[in-house]
C-alpha positions in Angstrom: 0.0 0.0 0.0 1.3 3.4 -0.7 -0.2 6.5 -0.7 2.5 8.1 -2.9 2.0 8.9 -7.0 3.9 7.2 -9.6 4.9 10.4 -10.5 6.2 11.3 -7.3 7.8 8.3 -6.7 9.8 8.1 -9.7 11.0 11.9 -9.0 12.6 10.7 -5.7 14.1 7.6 -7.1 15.8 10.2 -9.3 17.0 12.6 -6.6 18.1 9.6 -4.5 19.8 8.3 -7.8 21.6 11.8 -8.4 23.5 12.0 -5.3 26.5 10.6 -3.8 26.8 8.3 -1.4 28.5 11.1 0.9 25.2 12.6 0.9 22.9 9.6 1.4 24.9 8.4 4.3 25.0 12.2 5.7 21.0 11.9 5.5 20.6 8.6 7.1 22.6 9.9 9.7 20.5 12.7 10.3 17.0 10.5 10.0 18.9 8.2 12.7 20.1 11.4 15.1 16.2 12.6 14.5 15.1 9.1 15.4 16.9 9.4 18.7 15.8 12.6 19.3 12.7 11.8 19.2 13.2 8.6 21.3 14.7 10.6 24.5 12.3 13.5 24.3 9.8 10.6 25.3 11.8 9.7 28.3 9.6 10.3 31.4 12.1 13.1 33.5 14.3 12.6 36.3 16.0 9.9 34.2 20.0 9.5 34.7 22.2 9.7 32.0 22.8 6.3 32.2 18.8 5.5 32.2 18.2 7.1 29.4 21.5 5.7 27.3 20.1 2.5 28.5 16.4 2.9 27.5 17.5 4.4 24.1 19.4 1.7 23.5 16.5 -0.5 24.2 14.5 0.9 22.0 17.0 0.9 19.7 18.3 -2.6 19.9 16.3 -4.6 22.0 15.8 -5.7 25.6 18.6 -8.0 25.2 21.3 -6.3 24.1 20.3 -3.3 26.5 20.9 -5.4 29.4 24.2 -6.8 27.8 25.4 -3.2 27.6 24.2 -2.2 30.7 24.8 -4.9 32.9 26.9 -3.7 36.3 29.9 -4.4 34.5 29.5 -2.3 31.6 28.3 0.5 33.9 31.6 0.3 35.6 33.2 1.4 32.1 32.2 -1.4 30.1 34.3 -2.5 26.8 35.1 0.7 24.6 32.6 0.3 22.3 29.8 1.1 25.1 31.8 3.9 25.9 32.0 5.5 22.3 28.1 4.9 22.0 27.3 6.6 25.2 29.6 9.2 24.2 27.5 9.8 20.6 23.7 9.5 23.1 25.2 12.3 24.7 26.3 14.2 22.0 22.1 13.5 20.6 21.1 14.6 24.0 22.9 18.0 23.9 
């Protein structure tokens, strides 16, 4: 089902088409930073930092790999991938 012409669809396969890849990966970052963005501003308040990393990340990724992430080992400092990710929320959050 789509509620989008034929017209209209074939004039954003041809925009999509006519960029570069530098360009379509800058957007899908920005539709993913959005996505967060819009995931944390539903946050109830009075959440920590690390609550809302963690329920992002759920959201994100799944119950599973949230508490994987954010087990009370990885909230000790947890491998440096964790780190670099929370690093990135915050940078979202800001």
């Amino acid at each position: 089902m789509t509620d989008t012409t034929p017209e209209i669809e074939a004039l954003l396969r041809e925009r999509f088409a006519a960029m570069t890849g530098a360009e379509r990966a800058l957007m899908a970052l920005q539709m993913f930073e959005t996505a967060q963005r819009i995931v944390l501003s539903s946050l109830p308040p009075g959440m920590s930092d690390v609550e809302r990393r963690r329920e992002l990340c759920r959201r994100f990724y799944g119950d599973e790999l949230a508490r994987q992430a954010y087990s009370s080992r990885a909230g000790r400092g947890g491998p440096e991938g964790i780190e670099r990710t929370q690093r990135h929320a915050d940078e979202v959050i800001e």
